[in-house]
Steps between C-alpha positions, in 0.01 A plus 500: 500500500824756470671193706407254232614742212828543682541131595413395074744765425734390711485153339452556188848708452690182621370263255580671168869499440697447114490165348778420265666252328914474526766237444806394686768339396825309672782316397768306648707140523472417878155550560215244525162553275301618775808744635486642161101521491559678811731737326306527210206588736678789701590664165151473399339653814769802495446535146083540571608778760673696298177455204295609711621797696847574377687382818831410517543154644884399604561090638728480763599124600688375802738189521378140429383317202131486590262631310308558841771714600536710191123534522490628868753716412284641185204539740726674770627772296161565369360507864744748598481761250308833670423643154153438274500171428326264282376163606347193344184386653365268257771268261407233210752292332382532126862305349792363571756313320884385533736490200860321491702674228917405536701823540874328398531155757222642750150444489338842611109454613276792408158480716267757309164578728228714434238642755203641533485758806276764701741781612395708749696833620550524870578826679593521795467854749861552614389688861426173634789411681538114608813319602591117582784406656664142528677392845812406220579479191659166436375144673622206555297185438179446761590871631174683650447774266271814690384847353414829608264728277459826570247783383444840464144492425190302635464159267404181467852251546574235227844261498594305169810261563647415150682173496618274239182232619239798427351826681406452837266736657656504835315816636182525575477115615298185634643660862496870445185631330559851599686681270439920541809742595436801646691759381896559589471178630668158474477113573702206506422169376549282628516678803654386876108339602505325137831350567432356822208313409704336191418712164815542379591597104778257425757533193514187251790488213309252240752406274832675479697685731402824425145641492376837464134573658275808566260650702213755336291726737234648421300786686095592407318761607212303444434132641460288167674201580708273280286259351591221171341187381791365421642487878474293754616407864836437625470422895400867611600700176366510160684397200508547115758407232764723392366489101147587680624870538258631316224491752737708745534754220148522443406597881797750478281642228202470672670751815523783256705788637397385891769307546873506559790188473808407647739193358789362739735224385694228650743213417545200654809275475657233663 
């Protein structure tokens, strides 16, 4: 019975979080509508964060004109803060609308957006120590990309690989199940017996000529794998799209305090 209790208690603290309401608004000449719904949206989300717990949210962005990138960017600087955090974990879109007012001979698009959100606070316990490790920094095009992780605790081994297609779960996989570190331990992947039998992580550059990509680690005491309706099978790796997000924040929140991160980014050019 006590392991019930614990297990409803355990639950039940993940699934209560702060609902608000909060707008977002963007303007600008050179953007499409849906790059300015985009912008709109960001402003919206940051703006729910700081309703509900009184964090301070600051967007970063990285070179390029897509709003993927600009996104990825948004999502990377959240990943990689170490402090309290909020997150979102549940999002409805309750407005939006686009206005065209003329500002002298320019026509300046306003996207206004307003949200409905479930913010949840995630805390992280900063004597977990975890590290990952890229073999480089910059690729070029259809360049084998390989990792190291490393920790300092006994956990439970999850790789997100954030690219302008979408998340890819890349670690655990259809070919390596296994996915528990001992302690002051590390692995590879893919490692020197991976290689030789042809799994290989290759770089792509979609569109331009300059890309900016990340990896996100993340280390469990507990074994609760990543799971998500909304994904869905890639050759051996899972895969979910980048506006999906929301159901990797949510398992974040469902970790509680057992669990530790690590971000590592990458360009690739030609």
């Amino acid at each position: 019975m006590k392991a019930l209790v614990l297990i409803f208690c355990f639950f039940a603290c993940l699934v209560f979080g702060k609902e608000v309401e909060s707008e977002g608004s963007y303007s600008a000449s050179n953007l499409t509508a849906e790059q300015l719904k985009q912008k709109a949206l960001e402003e919206a989300r940051n703006e729910a964060i700081r309703k509900a717990f009184g964090i301070k949210i600051e967007n970063t962005s990285v070179s390029g004109k897509s709003e993927t990138k600009d996104f990825l960017a948004q999502v990377y600087s959240e990943l990689t803060k170490t402090e309290t955090r909020g997150l979102i974990t549940e999002e409805k879109i309750i407005s939006e609308s686009i206005n065209f007012p003329e500002v002298g001979n320019k026509q300046i698009l306003t996207c206004t957006v307003k949200i409905r959100a479930n913010v949840e606070k995630l805390e992280t316990d900063e004597n977990l120590k975890l590290r990952l490790d890229l073999n480089k920094e910059t690729f070029s095009e259809n360049e084998e990309l390989s990792f190291k992780v490393w920790s300092g605790f006994d956990c439970f081994v999850t790789v997100f690989n954030f690219t302008e297609d979408g998340i890819f779960v890349i670690f655990p996989n259809g070919l390596v199940t296994e996915n528990f570190l001992k302690a002051e331990n590390s692995f590879e992947f893919p490692d020197k017996i991976l290689r030789e039998v042809g799994l290989s992580l290759k770089t792509s550059l979609p569109q331009d000529n300059l890309t900016n990509e990340f990896l996100f680690a993340v280390a469990s005491k507990v074994k609760f794998p990543f799971a998500s309706k909304l994904a869905k099978k890639q050759g051996e790796f899972l895969f979910f799209e980048t506006k999906d997000f929301v159901e990797l924040n949510r398992w974040l929140v469902q970790l509680g305090k057992n669990h530790a991160t690590a971000t590592a980014g990458y360009t690739i050019g030609k």
